[in-house]
Structures are given as C-alpha cells and as structure tokens.
N, C-alpha and C positions, 0 to 999 in steps of 0.2 A: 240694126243698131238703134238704141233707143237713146234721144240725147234730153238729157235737162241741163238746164241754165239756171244758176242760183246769183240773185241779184239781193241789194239789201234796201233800204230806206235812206242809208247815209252811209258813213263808213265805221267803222267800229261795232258795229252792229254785233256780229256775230259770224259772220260768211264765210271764212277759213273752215274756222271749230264746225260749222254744220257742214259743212264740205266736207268734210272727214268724218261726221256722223255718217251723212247719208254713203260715203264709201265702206264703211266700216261695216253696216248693215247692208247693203248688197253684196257684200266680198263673201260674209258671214251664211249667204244665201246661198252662193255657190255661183255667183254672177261673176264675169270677167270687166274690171271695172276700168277704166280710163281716167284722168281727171287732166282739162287742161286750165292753166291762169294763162290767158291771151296777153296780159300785159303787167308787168310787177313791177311795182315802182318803190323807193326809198328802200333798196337793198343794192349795196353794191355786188358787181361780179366776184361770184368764188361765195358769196355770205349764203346763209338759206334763206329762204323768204317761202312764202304761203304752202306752195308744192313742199317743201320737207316737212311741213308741220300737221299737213295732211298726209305725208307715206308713213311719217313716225307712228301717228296715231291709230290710222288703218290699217296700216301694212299695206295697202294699194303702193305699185311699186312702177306702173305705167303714168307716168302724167309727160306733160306736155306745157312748157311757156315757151311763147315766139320772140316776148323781148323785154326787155328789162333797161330801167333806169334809176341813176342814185338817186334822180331828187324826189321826197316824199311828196308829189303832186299826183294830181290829174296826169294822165299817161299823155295825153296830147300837148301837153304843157310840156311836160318832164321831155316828151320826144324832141320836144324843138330846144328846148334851154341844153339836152345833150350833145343836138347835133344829130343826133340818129331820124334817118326817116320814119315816117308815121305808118302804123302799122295798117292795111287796107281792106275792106271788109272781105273780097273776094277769095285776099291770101289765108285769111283768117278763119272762114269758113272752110276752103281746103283743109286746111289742118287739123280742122274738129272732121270733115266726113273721113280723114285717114285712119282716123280710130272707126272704121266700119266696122270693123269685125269682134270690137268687144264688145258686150252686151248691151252695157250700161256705159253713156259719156258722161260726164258731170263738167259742168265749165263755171269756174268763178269768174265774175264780172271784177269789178276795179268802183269803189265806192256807189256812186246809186246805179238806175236805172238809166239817167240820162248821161252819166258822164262819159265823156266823150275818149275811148279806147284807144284813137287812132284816128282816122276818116269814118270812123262811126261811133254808134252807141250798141249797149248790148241789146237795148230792144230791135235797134238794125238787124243785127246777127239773130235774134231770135226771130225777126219775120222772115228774112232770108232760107233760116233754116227750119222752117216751121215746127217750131220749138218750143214746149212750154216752160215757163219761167216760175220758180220757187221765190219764194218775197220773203227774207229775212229781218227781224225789225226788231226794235227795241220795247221793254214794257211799259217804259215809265211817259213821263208829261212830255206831250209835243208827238209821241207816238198815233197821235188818230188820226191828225193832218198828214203827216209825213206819209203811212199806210196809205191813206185812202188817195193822195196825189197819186202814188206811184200804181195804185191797182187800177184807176182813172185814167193813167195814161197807159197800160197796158191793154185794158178794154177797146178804147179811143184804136189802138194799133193794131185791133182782132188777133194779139197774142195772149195765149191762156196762161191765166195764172193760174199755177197750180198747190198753191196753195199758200197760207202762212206759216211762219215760224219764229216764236220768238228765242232770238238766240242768245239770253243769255236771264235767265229766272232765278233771281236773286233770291237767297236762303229765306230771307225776312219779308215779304214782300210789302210794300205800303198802300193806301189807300188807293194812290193812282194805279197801280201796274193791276191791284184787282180788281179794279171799274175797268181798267182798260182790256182786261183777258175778256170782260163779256162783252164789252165794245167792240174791238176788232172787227171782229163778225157781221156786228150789225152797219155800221158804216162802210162797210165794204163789200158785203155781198161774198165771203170769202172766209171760208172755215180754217179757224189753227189747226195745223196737221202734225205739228210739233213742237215741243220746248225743248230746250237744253237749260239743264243747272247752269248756273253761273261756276266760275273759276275751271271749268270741265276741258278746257283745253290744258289745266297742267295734271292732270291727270298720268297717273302710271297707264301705256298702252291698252295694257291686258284689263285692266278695269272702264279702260274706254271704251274698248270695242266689244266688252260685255253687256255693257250698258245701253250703248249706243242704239238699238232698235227697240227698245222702251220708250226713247225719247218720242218717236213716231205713229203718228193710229195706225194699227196695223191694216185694214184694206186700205187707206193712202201706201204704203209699204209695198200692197200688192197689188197694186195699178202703177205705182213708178219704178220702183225698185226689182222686181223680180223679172228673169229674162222670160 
C-alpha cells in the first residue's frame, strides 16, 4: 500500500477538490484507490461533507471518516465543545493501514499542517506512518510565508514533502499569484506538481475526472500515483 497525506497552508485552500483530482487520476490508471478524512467538522450527521464531494467527483467509492462534529472548528475543539472523545493517533493510524490492500490511500488532513485532529496533528500521523505529505496552497498575497512555514516544519520533522499544489488557479491571474507561481519553488526548496483551475470542484463529474491528470506533471503522477 502506498499512502499519501494531502495537507494544506490554511484551510480553504483547495484540499477536498485536489483529493479528488489526485483520486480521479489514480482510479483512471487502473489503481485501487481509498480516501480517508480522519476527522470532518461543521457537517452534521446524515449531511455530506468532504468524502461525498470527493466519491462524486471521482467515482472513488472506498473512503473512510472516523468522526465527525457540527461545529465548523479545529476537530479538537469541535471534539470537546461536542462531548465526543478526541480521536487518538494510534486509532487513527489503524484505520489508514486497514486500507492495506488498495493500492493507493489518500488521507485529507482538517485545515493546516499543524492543527490539531485529535491527540495529534497530521504531521504526527505522517511521521508515524512514514508518509509523505502533498502541500496544498493558495496563489495569492500571504502565499510564500504560509508555504514555506509549513514546508519548514515538515523538513524540521524528516517528513517528505511531496510536493506543491496550488489548488485553486484563478482564470485572470494578478501580479501576485504570477511572482508567486515562480517563487514557490525558490523559497521552498519544493517543486509545483500541480494546479487546479479555480471553480473545478463544481464541475460536471465526467469533465472532472477527464481533466483531472492534466492538472499534474506527469512523472510526479508516476512516482505517487501509479500502483
């Protein structure tokens, strides 16, 4: 089993919609794919929340959330203001190695890198499960700090990042998002391996998932994505 961890810089970034690209494009490969969200917050029971929005898009139809709370917080917050216990790395990492037998796991985190899931963070669970981690990010102003913290404290925890991606590439782009596409790179030590169009998560399916491995350089594609 090969597992990747897709984290973002903040939250809105983009981390669903590319969690369903990069499913979209492994399923398309002929990969057996898995997806879990460890923890989904501001959806009530019975609503859909991130896991429908990535089966609609890819048709990946395996995923996996351990737990879920109404209030749109931090999952640790959200746990204790529900009353639900905090979810704990140990459990949490079982759950991801039970997907052993598909090819490809994908695991969305819950806003950045550091926030706190449970009794841990995702970079917890990605050292635990020696894992490398996709970095999700925005194009515009506040983009190079935000990157290069989170690639900083990934390095700092000898988990590999595998790569960038800006997840949401606005039709018109302005002066910041194009200094910042050649920046990225340089302040981080850490090649973009993909964009996504902006608005691409309301996308008709069948136009998604045609698209969707264009988003990506193809040998990035053939080092993560194929079994």
């Amino acid at each position: 089993m090969s597992i990747l961890f897709v984290t973002g810089t903040s939250t809105d970034v983009g981390k669903t919609i590319v969690t369903a690209a990069l499913a979209a494009t492994a399923r398309a490969a002929g990969s057996e794919v898995a997806v879990c969200k460890p923890a989904q917050t501001g959806v009530a029971p019975g609503e859909p929340g991130d896991l429908a929005v990535i089966e609609r898009l890819s048709g990946v139809t395996r995923t996996l959330e351990l737990a879920r709370y109404p209030d749109p917080l931090a999952p640790d917050t959200a746990a204790r203001r529900s009353g639900h216990p905090l979810l704990t790395l140990a459990e949490t990492a079982a759950a991801i190695e039970s997907c052993a037998d598909a090819d490809l796991t994908l695991v969305e985190g819950a806003g950045g890198l550091l926030v706190r899931m449970g009794e841990f963070t995702l970079l917890d669970l990605a050292q635990k499960l020696d894992a490398p981690v996709l970095l999700v990010t925005a194009p515009g102003l506040g983009t190079l700090n935000h990157t290069e913290l989170t690639t900083r404290a990934l390095y700092a925890a000898g988990v590999r990042c595998a790569g960038l991606v800006i997840g949401s590439w606005p039709g018109t782009p302005d002066l910041a998002a194009e200094c910042n596409r050649i920046d990225l790179p340089a302040v981080t030590g850490t090649e973009i391996v993909g964009t996504l169009p902006a608005g691409a998560g309301a996308w008709a399916p069948a136009d998604f998932t045609a698209s969707a491995s264009g988003w990506f350089t193809p040998d990035w594609i053939a080092e993560y994505l194929h079994p």
